[in-house]
SERO-4910 file (N, C-alpha, C, O; in steps of 0.05 Angstrom, whole numbers):
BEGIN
 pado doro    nc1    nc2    nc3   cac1   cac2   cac3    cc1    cc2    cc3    oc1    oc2    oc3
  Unk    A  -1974   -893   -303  -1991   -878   -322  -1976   -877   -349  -1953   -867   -348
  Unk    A  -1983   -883   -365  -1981   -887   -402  -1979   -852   -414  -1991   -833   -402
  Unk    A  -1969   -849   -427  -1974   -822   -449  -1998   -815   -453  -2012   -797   -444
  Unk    A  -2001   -840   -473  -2029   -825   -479  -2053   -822   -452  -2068   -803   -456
  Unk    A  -2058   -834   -433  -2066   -831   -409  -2067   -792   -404  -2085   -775   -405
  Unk    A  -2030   -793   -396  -2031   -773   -387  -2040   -750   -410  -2050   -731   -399
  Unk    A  -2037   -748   -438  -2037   -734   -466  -2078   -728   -454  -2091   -708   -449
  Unk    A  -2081   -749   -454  -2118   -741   -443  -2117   -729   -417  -2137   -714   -418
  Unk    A  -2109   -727   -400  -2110   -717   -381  -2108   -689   -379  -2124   -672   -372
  Unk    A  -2080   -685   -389  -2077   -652   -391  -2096   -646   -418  -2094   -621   -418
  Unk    A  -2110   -651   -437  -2128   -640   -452  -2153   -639   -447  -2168   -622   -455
  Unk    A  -2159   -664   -428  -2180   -645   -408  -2181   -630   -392  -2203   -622   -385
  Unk    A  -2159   -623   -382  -2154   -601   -359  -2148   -563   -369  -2151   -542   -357
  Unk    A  -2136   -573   -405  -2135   -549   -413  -2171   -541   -422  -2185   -520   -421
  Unk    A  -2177   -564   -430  -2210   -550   -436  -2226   -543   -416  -2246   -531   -422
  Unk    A  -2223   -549   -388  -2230   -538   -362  -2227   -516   -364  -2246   -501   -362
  Unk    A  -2208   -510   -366  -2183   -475   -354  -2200   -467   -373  -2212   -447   -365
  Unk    A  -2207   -473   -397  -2212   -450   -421  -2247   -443   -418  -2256   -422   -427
  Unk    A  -2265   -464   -404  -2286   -461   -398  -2293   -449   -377  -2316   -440   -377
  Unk    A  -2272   -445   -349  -2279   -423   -325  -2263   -407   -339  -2280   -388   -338
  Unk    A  -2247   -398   -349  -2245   -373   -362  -2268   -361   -374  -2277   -340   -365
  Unk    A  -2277   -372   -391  -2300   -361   -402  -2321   -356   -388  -2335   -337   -394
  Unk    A  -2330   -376   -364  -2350   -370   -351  -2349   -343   -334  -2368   -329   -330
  Unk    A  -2317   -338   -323  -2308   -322   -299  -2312   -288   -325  -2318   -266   -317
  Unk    A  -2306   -296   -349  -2314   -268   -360  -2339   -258   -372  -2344   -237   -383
  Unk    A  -2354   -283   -368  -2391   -283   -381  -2401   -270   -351  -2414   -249   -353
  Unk    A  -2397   -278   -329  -2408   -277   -301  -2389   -258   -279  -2399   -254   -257
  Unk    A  -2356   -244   -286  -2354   -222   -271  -2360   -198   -284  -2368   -196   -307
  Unk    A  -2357   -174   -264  -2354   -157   -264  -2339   -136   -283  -2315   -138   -284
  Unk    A  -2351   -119   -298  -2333   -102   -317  -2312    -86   -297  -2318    -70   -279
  Unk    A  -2280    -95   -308  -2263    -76   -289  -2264    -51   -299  -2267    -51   -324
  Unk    A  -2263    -27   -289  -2256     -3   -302  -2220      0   -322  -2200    -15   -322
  Unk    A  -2226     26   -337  -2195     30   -342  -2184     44   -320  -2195     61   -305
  Unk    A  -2162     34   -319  -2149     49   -299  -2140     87   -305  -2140    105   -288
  Unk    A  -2134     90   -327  -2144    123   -336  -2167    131   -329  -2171    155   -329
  Unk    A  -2184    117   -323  -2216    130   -317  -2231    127   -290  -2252    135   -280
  Unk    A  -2210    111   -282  -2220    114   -243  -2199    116   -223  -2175    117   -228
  Unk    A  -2205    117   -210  -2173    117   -187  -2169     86   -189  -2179     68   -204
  Unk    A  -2147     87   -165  -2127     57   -152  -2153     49   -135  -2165     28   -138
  Unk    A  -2159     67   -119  -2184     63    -94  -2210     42   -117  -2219     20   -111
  Unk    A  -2215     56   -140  -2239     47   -148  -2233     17   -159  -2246     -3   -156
  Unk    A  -2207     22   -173  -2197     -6   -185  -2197    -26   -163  -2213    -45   -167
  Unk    A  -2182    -27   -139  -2181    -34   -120  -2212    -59   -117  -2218    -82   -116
  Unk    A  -2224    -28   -117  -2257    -47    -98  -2264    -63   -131  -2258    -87   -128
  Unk    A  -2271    -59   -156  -2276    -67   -175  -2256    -99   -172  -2268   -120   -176
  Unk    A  -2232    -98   -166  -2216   -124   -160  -2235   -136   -139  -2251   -152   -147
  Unk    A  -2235   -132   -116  -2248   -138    -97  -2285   -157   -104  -2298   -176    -95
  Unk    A  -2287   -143   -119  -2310   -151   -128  -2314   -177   -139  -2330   -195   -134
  Unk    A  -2289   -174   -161  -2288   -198   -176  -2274   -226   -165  -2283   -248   -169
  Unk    A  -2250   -219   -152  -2246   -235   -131  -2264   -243   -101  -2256   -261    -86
  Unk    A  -2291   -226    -97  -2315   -241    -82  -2326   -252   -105  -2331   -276   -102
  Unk    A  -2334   -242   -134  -2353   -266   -145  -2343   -299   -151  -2355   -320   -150
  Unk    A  -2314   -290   -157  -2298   -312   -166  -2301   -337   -139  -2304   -361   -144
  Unk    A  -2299   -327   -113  -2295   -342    -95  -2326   -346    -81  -2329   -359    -60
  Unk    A  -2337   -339    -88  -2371   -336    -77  -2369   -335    -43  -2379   -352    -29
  Unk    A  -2354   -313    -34  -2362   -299    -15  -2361   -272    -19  -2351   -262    -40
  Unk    A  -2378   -250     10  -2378   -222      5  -2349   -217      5  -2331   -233     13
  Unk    A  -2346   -189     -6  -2327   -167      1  -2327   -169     32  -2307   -176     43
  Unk    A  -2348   -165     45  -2345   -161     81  -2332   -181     91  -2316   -174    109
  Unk    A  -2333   -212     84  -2326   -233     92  -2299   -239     85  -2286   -255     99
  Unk    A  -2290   -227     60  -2262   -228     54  -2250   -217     76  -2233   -227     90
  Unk    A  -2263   -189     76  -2246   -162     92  -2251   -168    118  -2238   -151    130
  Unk    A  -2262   -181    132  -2268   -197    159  -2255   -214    171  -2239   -227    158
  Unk    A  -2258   -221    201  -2236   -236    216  -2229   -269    210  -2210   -282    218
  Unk    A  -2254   -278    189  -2249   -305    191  -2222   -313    183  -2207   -301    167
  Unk    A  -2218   -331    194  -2187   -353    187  -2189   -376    169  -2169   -387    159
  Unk    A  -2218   -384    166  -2225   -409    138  -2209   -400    127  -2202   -377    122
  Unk    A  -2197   -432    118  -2175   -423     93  -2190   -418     67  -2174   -403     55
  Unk    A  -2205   -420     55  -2221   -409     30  -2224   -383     34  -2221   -370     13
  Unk    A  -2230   -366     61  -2229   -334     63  -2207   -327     61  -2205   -309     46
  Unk    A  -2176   -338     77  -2158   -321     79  -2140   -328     46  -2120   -317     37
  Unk    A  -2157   -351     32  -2144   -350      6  -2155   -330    -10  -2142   -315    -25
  Unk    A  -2179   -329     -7  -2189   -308    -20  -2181   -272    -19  -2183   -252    -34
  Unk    A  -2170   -276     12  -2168   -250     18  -2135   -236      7  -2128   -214     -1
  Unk    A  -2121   -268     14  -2097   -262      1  -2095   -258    -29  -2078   -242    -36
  Unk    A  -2114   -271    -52  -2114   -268    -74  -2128   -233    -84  -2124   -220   -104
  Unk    A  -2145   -226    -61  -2148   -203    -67  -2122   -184    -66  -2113   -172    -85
  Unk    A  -2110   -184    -35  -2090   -172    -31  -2069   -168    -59  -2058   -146    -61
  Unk    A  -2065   -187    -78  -2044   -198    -90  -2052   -186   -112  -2033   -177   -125
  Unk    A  -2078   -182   -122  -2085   -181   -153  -2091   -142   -151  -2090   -125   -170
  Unk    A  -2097   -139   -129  -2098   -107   -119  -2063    -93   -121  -2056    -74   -136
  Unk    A  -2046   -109   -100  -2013   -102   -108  -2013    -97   -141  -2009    -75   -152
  Unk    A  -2016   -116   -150  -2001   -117   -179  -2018   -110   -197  -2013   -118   -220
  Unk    A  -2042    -95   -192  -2055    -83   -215  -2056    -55   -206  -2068    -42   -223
  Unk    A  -2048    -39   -187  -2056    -13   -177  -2031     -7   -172  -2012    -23   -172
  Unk    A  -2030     23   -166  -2010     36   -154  -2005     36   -120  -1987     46   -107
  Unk    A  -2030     21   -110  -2038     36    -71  -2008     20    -66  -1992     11    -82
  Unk    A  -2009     23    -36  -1992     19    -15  -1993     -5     -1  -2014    -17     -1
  Unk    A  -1978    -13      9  -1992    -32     29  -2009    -29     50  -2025    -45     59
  Unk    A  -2005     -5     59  -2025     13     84  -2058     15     64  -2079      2     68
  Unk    A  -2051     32     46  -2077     30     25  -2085      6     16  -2107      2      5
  Unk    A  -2070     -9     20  -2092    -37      7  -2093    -46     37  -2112    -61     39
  Unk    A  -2083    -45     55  -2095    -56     94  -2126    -50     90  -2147    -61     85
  Unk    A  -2112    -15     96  -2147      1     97  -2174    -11     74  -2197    -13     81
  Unk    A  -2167    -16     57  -2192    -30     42  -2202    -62     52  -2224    -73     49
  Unk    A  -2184    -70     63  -2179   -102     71  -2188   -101     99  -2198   -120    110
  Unk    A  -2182    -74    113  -2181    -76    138  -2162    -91    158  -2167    -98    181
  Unk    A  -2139    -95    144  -2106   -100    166  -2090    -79    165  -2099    -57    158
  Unk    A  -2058    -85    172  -2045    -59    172  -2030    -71    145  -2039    -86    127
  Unk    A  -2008    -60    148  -1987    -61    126  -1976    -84    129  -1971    -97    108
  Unk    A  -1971    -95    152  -1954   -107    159  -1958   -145    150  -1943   -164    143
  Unk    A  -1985   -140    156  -2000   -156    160  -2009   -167    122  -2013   -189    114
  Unk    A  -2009   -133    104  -2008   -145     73  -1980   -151     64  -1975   -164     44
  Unk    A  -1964   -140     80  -1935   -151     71  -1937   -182     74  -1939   -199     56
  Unk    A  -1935   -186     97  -1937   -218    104  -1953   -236     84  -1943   -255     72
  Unk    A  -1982   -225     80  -1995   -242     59  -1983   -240     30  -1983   -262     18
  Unk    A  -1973   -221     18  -1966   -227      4  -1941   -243    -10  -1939   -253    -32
  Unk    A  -1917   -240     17  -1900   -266     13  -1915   -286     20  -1909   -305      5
  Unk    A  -1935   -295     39  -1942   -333     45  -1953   -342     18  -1951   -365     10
  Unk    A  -1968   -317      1  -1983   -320    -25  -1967   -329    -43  -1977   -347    -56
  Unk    A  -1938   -321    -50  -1925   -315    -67  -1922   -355    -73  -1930   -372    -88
  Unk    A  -1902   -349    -42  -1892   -379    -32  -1914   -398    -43  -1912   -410    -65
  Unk    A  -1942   -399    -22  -1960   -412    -27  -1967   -422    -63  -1975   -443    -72
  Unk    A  -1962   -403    -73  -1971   -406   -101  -1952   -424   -118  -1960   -439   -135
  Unk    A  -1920   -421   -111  -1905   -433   -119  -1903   -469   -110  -1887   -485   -121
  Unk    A  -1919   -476    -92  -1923   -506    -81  -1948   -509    -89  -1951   -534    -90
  Unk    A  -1972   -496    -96  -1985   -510    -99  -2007   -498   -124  -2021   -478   -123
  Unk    A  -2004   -517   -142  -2001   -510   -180  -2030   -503   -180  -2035   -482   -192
  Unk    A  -2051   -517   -171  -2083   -510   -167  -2093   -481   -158  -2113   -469   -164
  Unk    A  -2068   -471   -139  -2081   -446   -126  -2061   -427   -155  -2073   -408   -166
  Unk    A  -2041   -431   -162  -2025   -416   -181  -2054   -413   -214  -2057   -395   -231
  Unk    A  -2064   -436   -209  -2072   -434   -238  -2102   -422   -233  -2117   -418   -253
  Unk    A  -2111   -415   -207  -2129   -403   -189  -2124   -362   -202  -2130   -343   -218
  Unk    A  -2111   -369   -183  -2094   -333   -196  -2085   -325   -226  -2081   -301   -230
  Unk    A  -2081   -343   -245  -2080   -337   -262  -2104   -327   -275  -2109   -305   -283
  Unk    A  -2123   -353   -276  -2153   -343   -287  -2159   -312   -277  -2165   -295   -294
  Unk    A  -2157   -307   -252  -2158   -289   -235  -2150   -264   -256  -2164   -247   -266
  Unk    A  -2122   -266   -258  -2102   -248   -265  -2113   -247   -290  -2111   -223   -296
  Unk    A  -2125   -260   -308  -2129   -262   -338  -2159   -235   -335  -2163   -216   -352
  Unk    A  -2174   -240   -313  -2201   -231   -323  -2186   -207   -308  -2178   -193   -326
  Unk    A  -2180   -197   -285  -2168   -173   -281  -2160   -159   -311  -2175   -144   -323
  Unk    A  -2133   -167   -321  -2130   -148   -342  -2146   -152   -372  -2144   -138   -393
  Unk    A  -2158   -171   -368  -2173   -161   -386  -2191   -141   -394  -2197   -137   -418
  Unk    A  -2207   -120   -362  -2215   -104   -369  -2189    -83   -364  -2196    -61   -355
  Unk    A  -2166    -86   -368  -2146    -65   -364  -2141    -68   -397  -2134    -90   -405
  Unk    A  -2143    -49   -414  -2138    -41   -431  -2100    -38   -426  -2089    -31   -405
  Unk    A  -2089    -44   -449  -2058    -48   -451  -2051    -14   -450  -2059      3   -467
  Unk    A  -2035     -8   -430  -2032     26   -443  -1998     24   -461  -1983      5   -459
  Unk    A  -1994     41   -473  -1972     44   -489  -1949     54   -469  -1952     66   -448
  Unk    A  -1927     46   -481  -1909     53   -460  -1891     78   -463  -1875     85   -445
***
């Protein structure tokens, strides 16, 4: 593969990223501020957006399937719920419906997972982008 080859390649791939971005914030869900709802509400509001993003339900996330498209989904919920809220790992089970133990685990295979494979990393980013975007920056 040549430069300029690859020079087109990655500039069509950044105008991808910049077009499901935009689509993922024309077509999700307004997140709340986090001053103006609980962790619980933020929580499901994530949940939401991570079922539109992945076009399955909330139930199906939070459900027994093992498809890897659900338990990616379920893990990206798990992950974008950790790091935007204050809950617990027990508190984010109970919404998910596992124990603790079980979001501990997902969220190291996620971590790992994300670090091998650059598609699902740049997956969670978009993710991560439309999450705080309805999170207003608070002052520190």
């Amino acid at each position: 593969m040549n430069v300029p080859m690859v020079i087109s390649a990655l500039t069509k791939l950044q105008h991808a990223c910049v077009q499901a971005i935009a689509a993922l914030e024309a077509a999700a869900p307004e997140l709340p501020h986090p001053g103006q709802v609980s962790d619980q509400a933020l929580a499901e509001s994530i949940m939401a957006m991570v079922s539109d993003f992945y076009r399955l339900s909330p139930a199906a996330i939070a459900g027994p399937s093992k498809r890897s498209e659900v338990v990616e989904a379920r893990w990206a919920a798990i992950f974008l719920i950790q790091r935007h809220t204050r809950l617990s790992e027990s508190a984010i089970g109970r919404i998910l419906k596992r124990n603790s133990t079980t979001v501990g685990f997902a969220l190291k295979q996620f971590a790992d997972r994300q670090r091998l494979d650059k598609r699902l990393a740049e997956r969670v980013r978009i993710m991560a982008v439309r999450v705080e975007a309805g999170i207003p920056q608070q002052e520190a």
